[in-house]
Structure formats: structure tokens, C-alpha cells
N, C-alpha and C positions, 0 to 999 in steps of 0.2 A: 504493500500500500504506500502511495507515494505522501511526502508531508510536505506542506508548505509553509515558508514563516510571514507572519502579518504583523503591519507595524504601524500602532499609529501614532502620528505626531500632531494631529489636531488640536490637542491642548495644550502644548511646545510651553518650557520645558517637559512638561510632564510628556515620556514614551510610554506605549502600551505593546508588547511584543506577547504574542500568541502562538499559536503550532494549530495546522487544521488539517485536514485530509477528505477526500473526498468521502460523500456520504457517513463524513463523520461530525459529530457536533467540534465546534471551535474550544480548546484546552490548554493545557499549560497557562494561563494569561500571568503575565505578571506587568508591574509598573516601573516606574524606575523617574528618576531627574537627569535629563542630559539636556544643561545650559551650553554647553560647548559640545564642539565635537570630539573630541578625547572621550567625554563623559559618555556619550549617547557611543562608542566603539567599544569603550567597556564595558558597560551597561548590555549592550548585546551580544559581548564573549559571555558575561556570565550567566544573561540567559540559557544561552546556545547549548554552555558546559553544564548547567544546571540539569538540563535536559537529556546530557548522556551523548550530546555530540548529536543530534541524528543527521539522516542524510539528508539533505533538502532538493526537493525538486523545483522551485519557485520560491520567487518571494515577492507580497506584494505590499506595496509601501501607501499610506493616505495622508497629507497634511495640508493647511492652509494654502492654498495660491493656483496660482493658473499654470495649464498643461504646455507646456514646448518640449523644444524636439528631443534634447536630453534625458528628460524626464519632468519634472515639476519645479518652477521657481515659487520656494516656498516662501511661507514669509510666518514671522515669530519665528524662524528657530533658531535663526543667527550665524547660521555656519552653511557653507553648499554642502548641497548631496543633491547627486545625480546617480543614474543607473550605475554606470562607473566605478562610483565610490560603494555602492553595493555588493557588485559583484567581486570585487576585493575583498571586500570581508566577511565576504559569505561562502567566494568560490561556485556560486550560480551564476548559468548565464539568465535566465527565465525571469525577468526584475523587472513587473506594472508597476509604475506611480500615477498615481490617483488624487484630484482634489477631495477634500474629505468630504464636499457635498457630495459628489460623484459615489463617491462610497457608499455614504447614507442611502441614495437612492437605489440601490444596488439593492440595498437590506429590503425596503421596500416592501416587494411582491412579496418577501416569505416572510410577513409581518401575520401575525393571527391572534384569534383573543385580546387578551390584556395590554401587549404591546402596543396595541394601536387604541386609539380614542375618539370615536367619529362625535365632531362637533356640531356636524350642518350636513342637510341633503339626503339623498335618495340615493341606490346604486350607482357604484362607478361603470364606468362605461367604456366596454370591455377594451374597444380597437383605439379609444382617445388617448393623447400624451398625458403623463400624470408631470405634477409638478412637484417639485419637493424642496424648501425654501424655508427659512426660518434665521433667526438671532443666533451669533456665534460671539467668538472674538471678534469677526466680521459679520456679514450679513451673507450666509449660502444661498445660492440658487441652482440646482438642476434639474434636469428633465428627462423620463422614461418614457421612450418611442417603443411600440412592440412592433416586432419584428415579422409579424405574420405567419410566426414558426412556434410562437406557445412561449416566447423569452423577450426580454427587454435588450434594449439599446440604451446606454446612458449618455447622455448631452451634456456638457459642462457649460456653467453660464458664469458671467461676471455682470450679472443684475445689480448686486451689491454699488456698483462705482457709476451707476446710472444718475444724474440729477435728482433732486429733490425737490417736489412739488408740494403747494400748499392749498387746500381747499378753500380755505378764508384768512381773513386779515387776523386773528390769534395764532393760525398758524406760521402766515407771513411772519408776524413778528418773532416767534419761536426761530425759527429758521435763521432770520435777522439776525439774530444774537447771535447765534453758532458761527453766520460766517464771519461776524467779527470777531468774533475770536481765533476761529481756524480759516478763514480765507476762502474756503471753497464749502459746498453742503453737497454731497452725494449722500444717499438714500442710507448708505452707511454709517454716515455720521449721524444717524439718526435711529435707525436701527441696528443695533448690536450691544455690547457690551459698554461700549464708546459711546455708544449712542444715547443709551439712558443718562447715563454721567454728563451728556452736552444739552440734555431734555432739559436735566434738574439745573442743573448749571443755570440755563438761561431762564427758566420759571423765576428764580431769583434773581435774574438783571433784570427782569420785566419788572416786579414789583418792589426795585427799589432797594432790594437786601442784599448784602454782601454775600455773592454764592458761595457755598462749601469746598469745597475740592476734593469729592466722596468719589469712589467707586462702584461700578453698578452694585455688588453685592452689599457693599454699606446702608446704598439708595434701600433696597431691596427688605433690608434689616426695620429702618427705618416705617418703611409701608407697611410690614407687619406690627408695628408696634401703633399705626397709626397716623404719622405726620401727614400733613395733607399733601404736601407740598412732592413727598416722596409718591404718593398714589398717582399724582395727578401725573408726572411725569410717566410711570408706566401706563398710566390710561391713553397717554397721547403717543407711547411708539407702542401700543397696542392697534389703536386706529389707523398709523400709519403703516402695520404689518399689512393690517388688511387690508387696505388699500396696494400693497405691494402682489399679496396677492389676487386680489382680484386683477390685476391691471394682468400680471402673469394667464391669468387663466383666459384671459378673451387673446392676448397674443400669443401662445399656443393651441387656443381652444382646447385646452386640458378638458379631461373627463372624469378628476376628481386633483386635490392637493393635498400635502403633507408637511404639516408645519414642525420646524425636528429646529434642532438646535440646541448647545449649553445654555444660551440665555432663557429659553423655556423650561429645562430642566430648574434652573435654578430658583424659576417665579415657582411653579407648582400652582399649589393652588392661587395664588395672585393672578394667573392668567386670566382675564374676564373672556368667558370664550363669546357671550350672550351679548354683551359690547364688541367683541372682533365680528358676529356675525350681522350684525348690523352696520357694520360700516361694509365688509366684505358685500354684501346685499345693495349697496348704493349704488349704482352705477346706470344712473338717469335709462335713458332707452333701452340701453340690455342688461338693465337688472333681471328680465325673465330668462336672461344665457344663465348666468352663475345663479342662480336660484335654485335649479335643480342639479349642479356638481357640488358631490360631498369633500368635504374638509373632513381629516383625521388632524389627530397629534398624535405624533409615535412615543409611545410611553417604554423602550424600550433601552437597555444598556448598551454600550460599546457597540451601535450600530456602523461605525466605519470599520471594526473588526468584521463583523456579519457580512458584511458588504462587498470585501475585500474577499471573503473567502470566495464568494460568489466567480468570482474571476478564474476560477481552477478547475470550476463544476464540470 
């Protein structure tokens, strides 16, 4: 039976280095910290040897950034790796890199039960592209074409770095603040990790108060405890999620979406799903397209390990 090694660097520093094999569940998992590259070479000898050395037949790698011809220029992790530098220290030639949306969508189809959590809608719709997009350290976007063979095609998107629009003048101004601060507003500075932290940020230049310089999980602490100021900023890149994806779903014409992401993991239940599905539902004359494509959220762990495996089948 052949094994493969998977490795994910989506939450850079933090590695997650797995062992999978075909028609077998994904095993071995372990974590590790590799802020340098030295750290992340050791970190996966002692995987490897932990493991008893196996043979490897593949290996397939998932982290933040966009796909070229090498392999993937990541981003948070601070050091290159390309295929190259893989197969050096692995001694395989067989080496996918993958944006870790790309991965997530992957996991996807072989989502069941509990893993998934449908928000809005009726059946998906079988031969339609699904979309799969949500809050990260950045903002992921991709997309599953089926193939007419019973399998998926995964599409890599860089949605996240598209403009940022505003519905009305609160929001104008919201936006306003960010770019004086940071110079530019893609949908990213808006949604993600960053993104909440630039929400809350400018809530308090609107009304006069000296803003904090908290981090979304601080923000996050806060909303649970209460503060208005911390809610109000996840209510407003919740609105704007959905808006991301509704706008996704009529430029695809997806036949259902999958909102995944660490910044979702992290709300839990803070996510107002009953407010995203009301703004996702605005969309003047073809609010009756997306009215009937369901929305999930993937309630699921280490979906760009799942993902990845997927690549081997």
C-alpha cells in the first residue's frame, strides 16, 4: 500500500504533517512550529523518523498564496519552498502544492453529517460549480467544477484582493477609515483576520474614540463578553461575507456554497448565520437566483489535510 505525506502550512508558523494512503483514513497527524526554514526541515525529519522512516510515494503540500509554475508562492511563512526544496528532503519526485482554499474545496464532496452545516436553501444542484470561500488569515476563494465523470475539478481564485464595495454611506465611511490608514481596501482588508481588526479599528475613528490596536481574537473575546463596539464590527464583515458571496455565486452561477475558514472557526457561535442570510438574499432582481442555492458551513477539522489526501485517490 503506497503512503503519502501531507502538509499543511495554512496557519504558518504553525505545520501540520500527516501520513495517508489510499482508501485509508488520514493518520499519524502531528503539529509542530516552523518560523524559519531550518525549523519546518527539522520538524519534518522528526516527523518522518517518528514514523519508522516509511517509504513515501507522494507528497502533497497546502499553504496560503497563489499557484505558479514552481509550485506555490506562499505567503506567512517567511522562507521559499518550492517543489525542489521538497523533493530534497523527502527524496520524492511526486510533490502537488496547493492553495489551502484549493485544498479545503477538495474536502468538500466527502463532507457528511456533522461536518457540514447547511444555513440557507434547498438541494444542491448536482452538475452546478460549488463555491467555497470564507475568512482566513486572508480571505479564500475556490471553486468545484464537476467533471462529468462523478469527480471534481478544483479552480483557484484570488477573490480575496478584488476591491471593496460599499452598499451605503456607513459603509462608505467604514471603508474610508481603512484606506486611510492602509492606502488601499480590497475585500480583504475587510474580511479576514485583518479584516475584523480594520472593522473595529475604524468603528472607533468614526465615533471619535481613540481605537485599540486589538487583534481579531481579542475583538472576538470582547463580543463575547459583550462590548458593543466588538459585535458591531463582526456584524458588519459578516454582511460583507455575504455579500462576497452572493456576488460569487451569480459569477459562477454556483449550485450551492461553502463558507470554511479559521476566522469562522474561531467566531463559533458568534456567527449570525440569520443576518449573513439576509444580506446573502439581497440582490435586487436576482434575489430569486440565490434564493434557492444552499449555503453550508463546514464544521469540520484539518480540512486542507482531507483535501490534500484527495489528490492521491
Amino acid at each position: 500500500m503506497s503512503t503519502v505525506l501531507l502538509c499543511d502550512l495554512s496557519l504558518a508558523p504553525q505545520v501540520v504533517f500527516a501520513l495517508s494512503a489510499p482508501g485509508r483514513a488520514i493518520y499519524a497527524t502531528a503539529r509542530a512550529r516552523a518560523a524559519d526554514f531550518e525549523a519546518f526541515r527539522d520538524a519534518l525529519r522528526l516527523f518522518l523518523d517518528a514514523q519508522d522512516k516509511p517509504v513515501l510515494d507522494g507528497v502533497a503540500v497546502a499553504a496560503r498564496g497563489w499557484e505558479q509554475a514552481d509550485g506555490l508562492h506562499p505567503i506567512g511563512i517567511g522562507f521559499p519552498l518550492d517543489r525542489e526544496t521538497i523533493r530534497e528532503l523527502t527524496g520524492v519526485q511526486q510533490v502537488s502544492f496547493v492553495n489551502n482554499f484549493v485544498a479545503r474545496a477538495l474536502a468538500v464532496p466527502h463532507l457528511r453529517g456533522e461536518a457540514r452545516q447547511q444555513i440557507h436553501g434547498g438541494e444542491r444542484h448536482a452538475e452546478h460549480a460549488l463555491a467555497v470561500l470564507g475568512p482566513h488569515y486572508g480571505l479564500g476563494l475556490a471553486a468545484l467544477v464537476a467533471d462529468g465523470l462523478g469527480g471534481w475539478t478544483a479552480l483557484h481564485g484570488e477573490g480575496g484582493h478584488v476591491d471593496m464595495p460599499a452598499r451605503d454611506e456607513h459603509e462608505w465611511r467604514i471603508l474610508e477609515a481603512i484606506r486611510r490608514k492602509d492606502g488601499y481596501v480590497m475585500r480583504e482588508s475587510c474580511i479576514s483576520m485583518a479584516g475584523l481588526a480594520n472593522i473595529h479599528h475604524a468603528l472607533h475613528t468614526l465615533s471619535g474614540v481613540h481605537p485599540p490596536d486589538l487583534s481579531a481574537p481579542e475583538i472576538i473575546t470582547l463580543a463575547r463578553g459583550g462590548d458593543v463596539a466588538a459585535r458591531q464590527a463582526i456584524a458588519t464583515m459578516t454582511l460583507w461575507l455575504a455579500d462576497l458571496a452572493s456576488d460569487v455565486t451569480l459569477i459562477l452561477g454556483a449550485g450551492g456554497v461553502y463558507l470554511s475558514g479559521a476566522m469562522l472557526d474561531l467566531m463559533d457561535d458568534l456567527f449570525d448565520a440569520d443576518l449573513f442570510v439576509s444580506r446573502f438574499l439581497d440582490k435586487g432582481p436576482r434575489s430569486a437566483y440565490v434564493r434557492n442555492v444552499p449555503v453550508f458551513r463546514t464544521r469540520a477539522a484539518d480540512l486542507e489535510l482531507a483535501g490534500l489526501a484527495t489528490l492521491f485517490d
